[in-house]
C-alpha positions in Angstrom: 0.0 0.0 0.0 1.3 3.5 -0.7 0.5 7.2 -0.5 1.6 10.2 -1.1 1.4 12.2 2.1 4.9 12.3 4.8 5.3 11.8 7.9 6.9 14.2 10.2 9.2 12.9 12.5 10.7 14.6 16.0 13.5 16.0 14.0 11.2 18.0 11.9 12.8 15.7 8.9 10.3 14.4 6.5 10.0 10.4 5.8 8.2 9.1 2.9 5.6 6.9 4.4 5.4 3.4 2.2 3.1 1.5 3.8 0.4 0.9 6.8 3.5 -1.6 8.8 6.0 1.7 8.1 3.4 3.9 9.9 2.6 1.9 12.9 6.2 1.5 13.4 6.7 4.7 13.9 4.1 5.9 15.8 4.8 3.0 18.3 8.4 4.6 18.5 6.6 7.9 18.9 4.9 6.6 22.2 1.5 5.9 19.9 1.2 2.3 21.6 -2.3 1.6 22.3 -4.3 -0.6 20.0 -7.5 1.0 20.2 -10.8 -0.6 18.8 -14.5 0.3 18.7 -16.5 -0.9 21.1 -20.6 0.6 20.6 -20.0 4.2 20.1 -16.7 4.6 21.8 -13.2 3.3 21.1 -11.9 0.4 23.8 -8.2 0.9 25.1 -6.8 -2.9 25.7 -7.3 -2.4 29.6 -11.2 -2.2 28.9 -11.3 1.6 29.8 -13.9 3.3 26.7 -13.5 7.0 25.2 -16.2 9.0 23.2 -15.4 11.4 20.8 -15.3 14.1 23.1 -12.7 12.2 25.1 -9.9 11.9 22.6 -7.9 13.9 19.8 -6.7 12.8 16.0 -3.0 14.4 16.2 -2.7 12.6 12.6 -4.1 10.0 10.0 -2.8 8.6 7.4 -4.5 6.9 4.3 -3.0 4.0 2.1 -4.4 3.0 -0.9 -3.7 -0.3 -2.6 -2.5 -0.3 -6.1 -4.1 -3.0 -7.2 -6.6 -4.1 -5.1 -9.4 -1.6 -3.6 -9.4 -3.9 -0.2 -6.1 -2.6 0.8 -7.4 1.0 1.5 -6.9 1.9 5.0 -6.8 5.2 7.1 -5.0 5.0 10.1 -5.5 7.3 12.8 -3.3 8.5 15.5 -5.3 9.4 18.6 -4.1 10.6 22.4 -7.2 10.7 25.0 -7.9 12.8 27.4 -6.1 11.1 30.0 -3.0 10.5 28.4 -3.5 7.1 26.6 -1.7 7.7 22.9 -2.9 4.8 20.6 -3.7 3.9 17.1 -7.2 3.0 15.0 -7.5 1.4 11.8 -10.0 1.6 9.5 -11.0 0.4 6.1 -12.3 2.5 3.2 -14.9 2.3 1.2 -17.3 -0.7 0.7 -15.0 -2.4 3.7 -15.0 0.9 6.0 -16.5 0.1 9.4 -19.5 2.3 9.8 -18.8 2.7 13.9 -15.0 3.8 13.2 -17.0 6.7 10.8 -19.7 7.6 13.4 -17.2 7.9 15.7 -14.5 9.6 14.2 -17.4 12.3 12.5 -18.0 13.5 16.6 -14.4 13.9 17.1 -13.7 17.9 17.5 -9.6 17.5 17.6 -8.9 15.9 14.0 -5.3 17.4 13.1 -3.8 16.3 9.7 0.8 17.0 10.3 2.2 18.0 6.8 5.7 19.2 6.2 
């Protein structure tokens, strides 16, 4: 999967993101360790602990699009809640997109794209 959108990095250098396994890497290494999933209308941190949309910020997202097949596209969203927890969300597009992820994220105030 590849896009065309960076990635900006402590350093304020810019890395080409490649793919979705390039962008969890390093938002793991930027403390984005959480694996969060949706749970009704909220997202579920590992430790059972929910957030609604008011509860959490999008500090970034990325989206991959396959080349080939229309299954691979993905947005990934980078989120930090308002207690702390920084995590990730992934989400299919299109016929495949999870109609709770969109719900959700469409009640979330803090949605920040970072561009170079």
């Amino acid at each position: 999967m590849r896009r065309s959108h960076t990635y900006e990095k402590a350093n304020d250098k810019l890395t080409e993101m490649t793919s979705l396994a390039t962008a969890t890497t390093n938002a793991v290494k930027d403390g984005y360790t959480e694996n969060f999933r949706i749970d009704k209308d909220a997202i579920a941190a590992a430790n059972g602990k929910t957030y609604g949309p008011k509860d959490v910020a999008v500090r970034n997202f990325y989206r991959f699009e396959g080349e080939s097949d229309p299954a691979d596209n993905v947005t990934l969203y980078l989120i930090e809640t308002n207690d702390g927890v920084k995590g990730s969300l992934i989400n299919a597009m299109g016929a495949y997109a999870d109609e709770r992820v969109a719900r959700f994220m469409a009640g979330v105030e803090g949605v920040h794209k970072q561009i170079g």
